[in-house]
N, C-alpha and C positions, 0 to 999 in steps of 0.2 A: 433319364432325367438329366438336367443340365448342370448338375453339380450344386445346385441351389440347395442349401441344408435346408429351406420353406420348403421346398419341395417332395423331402424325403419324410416328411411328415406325414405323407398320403399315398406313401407307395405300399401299396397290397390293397390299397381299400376301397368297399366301392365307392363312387361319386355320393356326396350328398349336393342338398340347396343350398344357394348361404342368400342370405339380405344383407346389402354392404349399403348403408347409409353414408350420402355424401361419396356418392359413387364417382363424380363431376372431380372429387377436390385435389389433392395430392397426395395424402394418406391413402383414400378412399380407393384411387384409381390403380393405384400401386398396389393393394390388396385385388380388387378386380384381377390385374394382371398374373399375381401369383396364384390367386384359387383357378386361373383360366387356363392359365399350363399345367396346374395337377390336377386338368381334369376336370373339374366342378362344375354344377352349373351356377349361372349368378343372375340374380336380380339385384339391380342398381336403383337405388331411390335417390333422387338430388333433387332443390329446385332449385338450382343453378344462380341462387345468391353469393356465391362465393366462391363455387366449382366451376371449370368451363368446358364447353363440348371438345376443344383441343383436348383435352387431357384422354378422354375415352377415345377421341378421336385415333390417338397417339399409341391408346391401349389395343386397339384394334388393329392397325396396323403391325403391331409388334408379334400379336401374339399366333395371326392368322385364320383365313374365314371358317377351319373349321372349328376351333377353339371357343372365337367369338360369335358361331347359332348357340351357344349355350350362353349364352347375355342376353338378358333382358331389362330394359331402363322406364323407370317410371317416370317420371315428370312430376313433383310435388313436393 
């Protein structure tokens, strides 16, 4: 792991799911990103009144494609 003390929170464990409401926003996306490098899978819920697809966009790129098949975004 990358030295990220978030990170070492999940080290031995298996994956669980997580629901990250306001997955779009910048709390939201920034959690995305840390559950996605240790591993997790994610479902994202936004209806993108306030969140914006840059931000996942941004998280995706960061974290890499195989990280982000374990994201899934709802729309609502």
């Amino acid at each position: 792991m990358s030295g990220d003390p978030n990170l070492a929170l999940f080290a031995g464990r298996s994956p669980k799911r997580w629901l990250v409401t306001g997955a779009a926003g910048f709390i939201g996306s920034n959690l995305v990103e840390t559950l996605l490098r240790a591993g997790q899978y994610v479902t994202g819920l936004d209806n993108f009144a306030t969140g914006h697809q840059r931000n996942l966009d941004e998280v995706r790129r960061l974290v890499g494609d195989e990280a982000w098949s374990r994201f899934r975004m709802i729309d609502g």
